[in-house]
C-alpha positions in Angstrom: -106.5 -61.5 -61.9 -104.3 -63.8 -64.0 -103.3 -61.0 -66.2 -102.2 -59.0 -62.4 -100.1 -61.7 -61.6 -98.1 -62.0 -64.6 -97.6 -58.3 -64.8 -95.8 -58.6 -61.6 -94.2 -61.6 -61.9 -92.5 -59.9 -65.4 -92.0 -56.8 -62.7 -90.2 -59.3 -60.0 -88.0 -60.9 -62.6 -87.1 -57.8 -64.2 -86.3 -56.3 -60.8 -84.6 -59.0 -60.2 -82.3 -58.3 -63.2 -81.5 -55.2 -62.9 -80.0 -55.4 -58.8 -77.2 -57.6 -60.3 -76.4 -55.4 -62.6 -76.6 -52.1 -60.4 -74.2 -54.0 -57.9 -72.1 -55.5 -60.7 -71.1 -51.5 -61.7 -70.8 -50.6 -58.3 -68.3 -53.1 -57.5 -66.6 -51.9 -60.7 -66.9 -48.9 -59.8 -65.2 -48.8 -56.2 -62.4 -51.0 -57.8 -61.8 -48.5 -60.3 -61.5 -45.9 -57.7 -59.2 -48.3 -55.7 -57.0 -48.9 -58.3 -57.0 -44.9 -59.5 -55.6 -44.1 -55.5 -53.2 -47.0 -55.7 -51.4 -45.5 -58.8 -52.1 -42.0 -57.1 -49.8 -43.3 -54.1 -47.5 -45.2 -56.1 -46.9 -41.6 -58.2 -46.7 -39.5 -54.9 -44.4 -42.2 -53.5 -41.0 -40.9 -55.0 -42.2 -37.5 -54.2 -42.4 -38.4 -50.9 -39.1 -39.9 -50.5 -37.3 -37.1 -52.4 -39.2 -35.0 -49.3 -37.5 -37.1 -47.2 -34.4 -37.0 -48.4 -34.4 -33.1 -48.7 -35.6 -33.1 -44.8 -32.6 -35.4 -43.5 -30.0 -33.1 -45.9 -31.3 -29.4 -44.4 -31.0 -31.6 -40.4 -27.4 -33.1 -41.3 -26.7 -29.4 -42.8 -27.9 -27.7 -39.9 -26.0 -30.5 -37.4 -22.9 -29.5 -39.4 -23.4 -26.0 -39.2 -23.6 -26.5 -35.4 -20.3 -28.4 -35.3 -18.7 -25.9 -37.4 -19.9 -22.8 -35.1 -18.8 -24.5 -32.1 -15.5 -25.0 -33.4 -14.8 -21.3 -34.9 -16.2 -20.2 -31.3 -13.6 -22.3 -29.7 -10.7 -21.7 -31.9 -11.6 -18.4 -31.4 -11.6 -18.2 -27.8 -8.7 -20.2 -26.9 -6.2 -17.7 -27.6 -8.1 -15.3 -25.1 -8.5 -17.8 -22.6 -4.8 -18.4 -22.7 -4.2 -14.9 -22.0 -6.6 -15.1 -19.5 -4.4 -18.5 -18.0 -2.5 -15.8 -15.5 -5.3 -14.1 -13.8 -8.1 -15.3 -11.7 -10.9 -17.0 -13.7 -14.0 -15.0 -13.7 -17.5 -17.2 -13.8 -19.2 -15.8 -17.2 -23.6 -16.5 -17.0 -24.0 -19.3 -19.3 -26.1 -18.1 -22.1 -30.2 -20.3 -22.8 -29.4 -22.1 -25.9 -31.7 -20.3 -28.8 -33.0 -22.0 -31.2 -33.2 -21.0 -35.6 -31.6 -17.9 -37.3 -31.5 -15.6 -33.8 -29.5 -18.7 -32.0 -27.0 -18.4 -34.6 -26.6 -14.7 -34.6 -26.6 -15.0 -31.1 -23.5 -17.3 -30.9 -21.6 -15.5 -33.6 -21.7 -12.4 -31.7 -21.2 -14.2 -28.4 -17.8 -15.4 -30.1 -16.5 -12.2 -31.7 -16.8 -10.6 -28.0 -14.6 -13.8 -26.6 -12.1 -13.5 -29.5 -11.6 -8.9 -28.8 -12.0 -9.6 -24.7 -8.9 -8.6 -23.2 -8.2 -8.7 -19.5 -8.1 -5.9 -17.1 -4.7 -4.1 -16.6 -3.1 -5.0 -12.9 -2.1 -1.7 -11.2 0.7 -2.9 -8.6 -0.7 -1.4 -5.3 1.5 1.4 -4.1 3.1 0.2 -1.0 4.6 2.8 1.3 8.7 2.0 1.7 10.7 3.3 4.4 13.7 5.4 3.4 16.4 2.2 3.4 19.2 4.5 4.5 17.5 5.3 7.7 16.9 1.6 9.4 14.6 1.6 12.2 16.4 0.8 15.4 14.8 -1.9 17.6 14.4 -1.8 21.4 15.9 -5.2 22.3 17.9 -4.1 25.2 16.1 -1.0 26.5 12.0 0.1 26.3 10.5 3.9 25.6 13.1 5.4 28.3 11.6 8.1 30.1 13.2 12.0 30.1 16.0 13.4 31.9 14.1 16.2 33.2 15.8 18.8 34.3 15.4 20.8 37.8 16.8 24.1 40.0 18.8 22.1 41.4 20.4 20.8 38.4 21.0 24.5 37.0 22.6 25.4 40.4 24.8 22.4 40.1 25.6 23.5 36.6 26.6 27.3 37.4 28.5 25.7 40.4 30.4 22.9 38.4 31.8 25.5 35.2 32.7 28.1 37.8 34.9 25.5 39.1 36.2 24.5 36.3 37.1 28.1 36.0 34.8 29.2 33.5 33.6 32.8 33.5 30.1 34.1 31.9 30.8 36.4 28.5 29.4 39.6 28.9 29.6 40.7 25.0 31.0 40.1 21.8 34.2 41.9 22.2 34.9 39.5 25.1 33.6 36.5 22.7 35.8 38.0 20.4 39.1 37.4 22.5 38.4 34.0 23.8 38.4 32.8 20.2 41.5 34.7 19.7 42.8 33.2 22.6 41.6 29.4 21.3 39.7 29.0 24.6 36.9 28.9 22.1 36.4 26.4 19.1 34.4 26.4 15.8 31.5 23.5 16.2 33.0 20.4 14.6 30.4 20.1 11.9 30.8 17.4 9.6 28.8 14.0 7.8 27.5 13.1 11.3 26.9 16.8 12.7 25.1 19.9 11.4 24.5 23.2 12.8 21.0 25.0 13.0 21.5 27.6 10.3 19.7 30.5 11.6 22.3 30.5 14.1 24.6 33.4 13.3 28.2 33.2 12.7 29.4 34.4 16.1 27.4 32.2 18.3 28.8 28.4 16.6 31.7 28.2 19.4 32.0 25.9 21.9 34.4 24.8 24.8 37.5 22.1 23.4 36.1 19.8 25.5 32.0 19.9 24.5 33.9 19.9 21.1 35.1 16.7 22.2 31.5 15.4 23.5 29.8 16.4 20.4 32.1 14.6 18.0 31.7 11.3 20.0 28.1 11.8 20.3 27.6 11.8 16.5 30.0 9.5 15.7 28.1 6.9 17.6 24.7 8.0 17.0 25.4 7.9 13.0 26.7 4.1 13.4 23.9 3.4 15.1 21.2 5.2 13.0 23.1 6.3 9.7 22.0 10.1 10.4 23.2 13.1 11.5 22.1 14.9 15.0 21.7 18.9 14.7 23.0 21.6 17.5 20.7 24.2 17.9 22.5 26.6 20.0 25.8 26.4 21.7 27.9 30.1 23.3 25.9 33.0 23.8 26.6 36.2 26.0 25.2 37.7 28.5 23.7 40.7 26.5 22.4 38.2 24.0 20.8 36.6 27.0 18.9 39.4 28.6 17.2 40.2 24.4 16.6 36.8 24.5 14.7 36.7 27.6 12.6 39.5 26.1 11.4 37.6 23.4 11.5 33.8 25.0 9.4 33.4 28.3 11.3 30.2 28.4 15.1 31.4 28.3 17.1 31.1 31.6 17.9 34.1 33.3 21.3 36.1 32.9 22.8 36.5 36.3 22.7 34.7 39.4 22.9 31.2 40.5 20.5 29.8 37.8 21.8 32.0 35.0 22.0 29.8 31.7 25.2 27.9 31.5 25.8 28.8 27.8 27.2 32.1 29.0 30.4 30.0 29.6 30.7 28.4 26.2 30.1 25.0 27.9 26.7 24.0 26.9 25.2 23.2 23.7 21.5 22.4 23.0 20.6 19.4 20.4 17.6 19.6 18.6 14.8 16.3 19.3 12.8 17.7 16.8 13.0 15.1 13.7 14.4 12.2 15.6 12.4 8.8 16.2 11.2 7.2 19.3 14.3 4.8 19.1 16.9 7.8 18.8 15.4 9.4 21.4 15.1 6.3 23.9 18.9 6.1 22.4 20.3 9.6 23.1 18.9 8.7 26.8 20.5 5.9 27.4 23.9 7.2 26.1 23.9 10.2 28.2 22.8 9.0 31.8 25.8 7.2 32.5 28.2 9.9 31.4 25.5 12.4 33.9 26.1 9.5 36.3 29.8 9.8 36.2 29.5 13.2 36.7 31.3 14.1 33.1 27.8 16.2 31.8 24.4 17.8 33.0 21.5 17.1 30.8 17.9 18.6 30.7 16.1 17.2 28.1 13.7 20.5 26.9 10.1 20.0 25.4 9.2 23.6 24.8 12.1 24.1 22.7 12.1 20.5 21.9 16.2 19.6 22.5 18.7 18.3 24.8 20.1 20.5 26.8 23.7 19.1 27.9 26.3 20.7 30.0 29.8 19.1 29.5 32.2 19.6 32.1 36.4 19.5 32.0 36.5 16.2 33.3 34.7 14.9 30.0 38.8 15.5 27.9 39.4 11.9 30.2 36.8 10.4 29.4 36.0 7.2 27.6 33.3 6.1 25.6 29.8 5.3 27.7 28.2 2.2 27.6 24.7 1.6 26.9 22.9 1.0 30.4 20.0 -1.0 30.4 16.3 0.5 30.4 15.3 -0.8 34.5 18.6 1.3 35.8 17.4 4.8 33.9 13.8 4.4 35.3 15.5 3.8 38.9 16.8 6.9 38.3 14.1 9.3 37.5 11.4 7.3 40.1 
């Protein structure tokens, strides 16, 4: 029993022992490894901080590349948007910002197309331009005028008025022939202000003196007013000419009687319409009423043949120049 007691007594005390010892190296032990991962992360340390240091170089680097992109993109598109300082600005899509190596492409290219843009050529619009040697005329003192239409009566008055002015009708072109021998015939005074219809033939541009008279104040006054000439369609004719024409023409006066066609005397001449403006129509109206007024003319203003048919009369040599009537005595007229 004795002997059991020491034996684990010597057992206690060397257990005893030994647990010091075991904790001893461990304690050394985990100080050893303490002190091995402090002079691990003192060595990684510097490599670390040169890390670091490389990270904050490539970020200024890449902050400087920025700057310097933004300022070639700018440099390059001022001169463009100058240009563009004369025309309307146009509101471009602003562009996501894109981030790493596709940004930067992105931006480059975005700044060569701003540096080649060019602006789109203006085309003037065409504008259509009156001809400035032909002013329009404006109806201050007289409105749209309406036509001297003609009548029966008129044409009766007409036959009645040149027979007493002692006119005769020519029967044919030797007759025509001797009044122009004569003188009681005289060219059309063509000139700046008048023409003459030139399919009219030779024989047939002959007038009375007096409608000579009428037409040279008529287009002396109508080219100060409008800065154009006026056109005589038709002035003599015979009676043979007359009866082919009345063939051909539904609309040509007869040859004999009391409504035969007045230019069988030589006094009538015919001005073409055809060509003139509202205002040199309203115009021509207003000038001729008075002198048909005062009993110096006939007119019939013609719309199949589009002209003014006007009868001037002996008593026209005395006459003065007509003045302009207004627009409310010309409708009183034809009402």
């Amino acid at each position: 029993m004795r002997f059991f007691c020491r034996v684990s007594l010597i057992l206690l005390l060397c257990s005893g022992l030994t647990i010091p010892v075991f904790a001893t190296t461990a304690r050394k032990g985990t100080a050893h490894g303490r002190s091995s991962h402090a002079r691990k992360t003192a060595a990684s340390a510097p490599v670390k901080a040169t890390a670091g240091t490389t990270k904050s170089r490539m970020t200024k680097n890449r902050a400087a590349h920025k700057t310097a992109s933004a300022s070639e993109q700018a440099a390059s598109t001022a001169p463009a948007a100058r240009h563009r300082g004369s025309h309307a600005a146009v509101a471009e899509p602003v562009a996501e910002p894109v981030s790493g190596r596709l940004g930067r492409r992105a931006r480059r290219r975005a700044a060569l197309i701003a540096a080649h843009r060019r602006p789109a050529r203006m085309v003037p619009a065409k504008t259509e331009v009156a001809d400035a040697m032909i002013p329009a005329a404006p109806l201050d003192h007289w409105a749209i005028l309406p036509a001297l239409v003609g009548s029966r009566a008129s044409l009766v008055r007409q036959n009645e008025r040149t027979q007493a002015d002692g006119l005769t009708r020519i029967e044919d072109d030797a007759e025509l022939d001797q009044l122009l021998a004569d003188r009681a015939l005289v060219a059309v005074p063509v000139s700046m202000n008048l023409r003459i219809n030139e399919g009219l033939p030779e024989n047939r541009r002959y007038c009375r003196p007096w409608t000579a008279r009428f037409l040279t104040d008529l287009a002396r006054a109508h080219a100060a007013r409008f800065h154009r000439s006026l056109q005589v369609n038709s002035a003599v004719r015979t009676v043979e000419y007359q009866r082919h024409l009345m063939e051909v023409n539904g609309n040509a006066a007869p040859a004999d009687g009391d409504i035969a066609s007045p230019h069988l005397t030589g006094a009538t001449i015919d001005i073409a319409k055809k060509g003139l403006s509202t205002s040199e129509v309203s115009w021509m109206r207003a000038y001729l009423y008075p002198l048909e007024e005062a009993g110096k003319i006939d007119v019939e203003e013609e719309f199949y043949q589009s002209c003014f048919h006007i009868t001037v009369y002996k008593s026209y040599e005395s006459a003065g120049r007509p003045s302009l009537v207004p627009a409310a005595v010309l409708a009183e007229r034809v009402k």
